[in-house]
N, C-alpha and C positions, 0 to 999 in steps of 0.2 A: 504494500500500500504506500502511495507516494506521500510526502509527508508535507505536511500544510505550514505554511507562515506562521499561522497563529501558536504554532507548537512551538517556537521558538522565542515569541515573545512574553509568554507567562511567564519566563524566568525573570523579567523584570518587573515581574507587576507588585512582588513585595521589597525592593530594594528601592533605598530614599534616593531622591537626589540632590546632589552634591556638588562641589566644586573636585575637592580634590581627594575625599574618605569618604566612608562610609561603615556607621557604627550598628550594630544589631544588638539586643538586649539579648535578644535569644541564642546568640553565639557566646563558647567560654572564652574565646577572643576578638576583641571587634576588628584586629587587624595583624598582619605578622610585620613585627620588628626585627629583620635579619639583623645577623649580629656584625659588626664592623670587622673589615678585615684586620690580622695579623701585622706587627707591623715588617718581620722577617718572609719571603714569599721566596721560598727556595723553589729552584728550578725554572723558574718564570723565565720568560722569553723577554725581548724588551718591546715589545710588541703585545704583552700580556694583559690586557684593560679586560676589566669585567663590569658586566654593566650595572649601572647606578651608583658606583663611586666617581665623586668628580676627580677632572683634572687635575692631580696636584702640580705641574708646570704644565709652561705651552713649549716646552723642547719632545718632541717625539718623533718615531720611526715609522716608517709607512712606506713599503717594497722596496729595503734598502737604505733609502732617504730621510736624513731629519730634515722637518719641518719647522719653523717657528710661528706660530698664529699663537693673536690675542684671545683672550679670553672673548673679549668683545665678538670675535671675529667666530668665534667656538660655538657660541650661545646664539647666532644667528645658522649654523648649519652648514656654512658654503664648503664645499667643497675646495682640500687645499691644494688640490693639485690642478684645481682651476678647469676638471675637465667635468662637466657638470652630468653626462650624458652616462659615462661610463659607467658600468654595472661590475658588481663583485656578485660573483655562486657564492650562496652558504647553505649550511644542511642545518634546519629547526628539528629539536626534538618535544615531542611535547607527551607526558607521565601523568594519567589522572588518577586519584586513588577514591579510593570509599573506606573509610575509616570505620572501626567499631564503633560500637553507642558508647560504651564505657572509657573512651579515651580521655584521660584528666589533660587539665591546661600543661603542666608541665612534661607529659609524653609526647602533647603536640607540640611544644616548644623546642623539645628534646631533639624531634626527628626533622621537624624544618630546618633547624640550624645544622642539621648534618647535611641534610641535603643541600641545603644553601653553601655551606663552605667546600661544597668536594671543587668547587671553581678555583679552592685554593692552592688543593694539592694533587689532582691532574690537570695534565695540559690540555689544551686545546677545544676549551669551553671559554668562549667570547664574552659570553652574554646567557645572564640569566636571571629569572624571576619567580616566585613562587607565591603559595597564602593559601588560606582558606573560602575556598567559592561562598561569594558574596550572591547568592541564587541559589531559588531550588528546581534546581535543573529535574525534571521527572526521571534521569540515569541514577540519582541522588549519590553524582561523586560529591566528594568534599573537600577535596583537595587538588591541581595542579600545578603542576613543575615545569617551564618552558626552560631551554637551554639553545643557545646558536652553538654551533662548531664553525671550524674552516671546511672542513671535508670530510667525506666520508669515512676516510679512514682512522680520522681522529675519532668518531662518532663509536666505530666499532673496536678501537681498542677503549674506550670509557666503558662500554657494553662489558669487557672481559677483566676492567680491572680492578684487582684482588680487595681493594682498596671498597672501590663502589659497593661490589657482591658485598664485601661485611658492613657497609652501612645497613644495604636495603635486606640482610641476614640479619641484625641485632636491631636495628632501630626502625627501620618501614614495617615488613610486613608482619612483623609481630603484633602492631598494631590497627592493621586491613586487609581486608575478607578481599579485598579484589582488585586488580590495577590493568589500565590499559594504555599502551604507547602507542604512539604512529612517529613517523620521521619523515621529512620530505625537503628537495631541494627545491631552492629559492635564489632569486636575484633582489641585491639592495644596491641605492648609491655605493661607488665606489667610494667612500670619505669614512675617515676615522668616528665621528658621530653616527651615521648610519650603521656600519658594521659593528660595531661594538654598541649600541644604541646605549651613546654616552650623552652628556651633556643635560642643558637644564630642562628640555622637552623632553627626557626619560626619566629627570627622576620620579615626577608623580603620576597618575591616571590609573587608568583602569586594561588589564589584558583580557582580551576577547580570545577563544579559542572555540574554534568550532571544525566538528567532524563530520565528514560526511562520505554517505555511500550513491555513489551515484549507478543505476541501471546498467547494467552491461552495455545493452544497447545505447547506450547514452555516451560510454568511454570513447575518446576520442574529438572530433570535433566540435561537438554537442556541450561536452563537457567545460574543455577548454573555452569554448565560447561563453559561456556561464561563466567561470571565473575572470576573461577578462574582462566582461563587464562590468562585476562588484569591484576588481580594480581600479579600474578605468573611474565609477562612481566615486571611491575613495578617494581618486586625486581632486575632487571637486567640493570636498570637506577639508578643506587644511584645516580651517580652525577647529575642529572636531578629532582628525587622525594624526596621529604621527608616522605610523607605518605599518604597512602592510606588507606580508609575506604569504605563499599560498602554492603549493606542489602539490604534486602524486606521492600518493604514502608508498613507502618500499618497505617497508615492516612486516615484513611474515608473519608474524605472533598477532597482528591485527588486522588482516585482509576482510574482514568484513567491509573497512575505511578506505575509500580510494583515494581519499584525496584529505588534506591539511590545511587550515587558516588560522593564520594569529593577527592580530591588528591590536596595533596598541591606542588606545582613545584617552585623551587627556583627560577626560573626569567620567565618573558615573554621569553625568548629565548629557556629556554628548553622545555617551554611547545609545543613552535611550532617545534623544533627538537623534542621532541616525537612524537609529532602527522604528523609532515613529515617523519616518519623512516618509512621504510619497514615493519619490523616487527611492526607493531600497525599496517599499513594499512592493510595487510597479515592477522592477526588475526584480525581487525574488518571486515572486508569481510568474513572472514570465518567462524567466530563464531558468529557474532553481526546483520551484516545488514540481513542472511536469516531470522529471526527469531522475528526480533523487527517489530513492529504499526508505533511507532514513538521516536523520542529524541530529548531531549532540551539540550543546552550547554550554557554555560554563562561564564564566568571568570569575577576576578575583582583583580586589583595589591593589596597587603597587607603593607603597611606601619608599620615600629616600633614606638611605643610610648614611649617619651622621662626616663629617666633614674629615675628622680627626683620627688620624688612626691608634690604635691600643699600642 
């Protein structure tokens, strides 16, 4: 049965809006405070920014070359290789869990900051964000994990290392009945903000993840046509989006999911003024609900981490 609009939108109908959080009485946490990174970061590449710590200088590296831009020059976005057009691949992972009922505040504290800090101590995770889904999605996950890599093969030694397995062995799923991954490759600006989605437009808003199975019959041009048009709409909300990314899932362990989307939205407000505008409901009816199985939608508020390092 192909799955309607409207099944996506009730996930918003009991989340307030807001500028930049959002509090629920009826969660044991109204938001996750990752913990600040370390101030030692062995192994790191110098190339190594993870997302939502700012800049601590404007000297950095980028294919070889140091750079120097202002902060001024940072917080506006432009691109410092001045080639505005150019596209970097990057591979999105995205990890939704469903947590027990009897999880206390401090075991969900416990396991987010594991999962939030493994960016410290494997390489080749860019960019990443987490929390407790601010929605009651009808999946009833309660949890997602987003992470960017460089490449796939950084993606699949993180998959095998020893390091990961004894988190998601001692600290995830002792405490959840169920998890499901998809991974998929994407294109972003080629600029050090984009690909590490740094800077003052990532540290707050809201991440949007949505899953979806689309109709065999549909794979292919049908498909791709579908997504590039909720792109193409998304470049027509700047003040609303900060970025979009959106592939073919390659994940075995989840083939139900053909396909992957994250958009990151500057507050709980815009993401429900997008998703109440005209145009998204006009093109998801159009291009989306004949042709889709099913879809999952989840969000979670993203919080800054403090300035200073420990």
């Amino acid at each position: 049965m192909a799955s309607s609009f409207s099944s996506l939108t009730p996930i918003l109908s009991s989340t307030p809006t807001c500028l930049h959080r959002c509090h629920h009485s009826t969660t044991r946490i109204s938001s996750y405070s990752p913990p600040r990174p370390p101030l030692r970061r062995r192994g790191w590449s110098r190339i190594s920014f993870v997302s939502r710590h700012p800049i601590a200088d404007s000297n950095r590296y980028w294919n070889g070359k140091m750079y120097h831009a202002s902060l001024h020059m940072a917080s506006l976005g432009r691109n410092l290789d001045a080639d505005v057009e150019r596209k970097r691949e990057v591979v999105e992972h995205i990890y939704l869990l469903k947590a027990k009922g009897d999880l206390s505040n401090e075991e969900e504290k416990n396991m987010l900051d594991h999962l939030y800090t493994t960016q410290y101590h494997m390489s080749g995770i860019v960019a990443i964000s987490l929390g407790r889904t601010s929605d009651q999605n009808p999946q009833n996950y309660t949890h997602a994990v987003y992470m960017r890599f460089h490449r796939k093969q950084d993606l699949t030694r993180f998959y095998e290392n020893p390091s990961y397995l004894q988190i998601l062995k001692e600290h995830v799923m002792p405490h959840c009945h169920e998890s499901k991954y998809v991974d998929f490759e994407s294109e972003v600006m080629d600029d050090i903000l984009s690909v590490f989605r740094k800077g003052e437009d990532f540290n707050y808003g809201v991440e949007f993840v949505l899953l979806i199975a689309f109709h065999a019959s549909a794979l292919g041009a049908t498909a791709e046509g579908a997504l590039a048009s909720l792109e193409k709409l998304a470049t027509e909300f700047p003040n609303l989006i900060v970025q979009v990314t959106q592939g073919s899932n390659f994940n075995p362990g989840s083939a139900e999911f053909t396909h992957g989307i994250v958009i990151r939205f500057r507050s709980t407000e815009a993401l429900q003024l997008f998703l109440d505008s005209s145009e998204y409901k006009e093109m998801w009816n159009s291009k989306f609900q004949p042709v889709i199985q099913r879809a999952v939608a989840v969000q979670f508020v993203v919080d800054p981490v403090g300035t200073e390092l420990m």
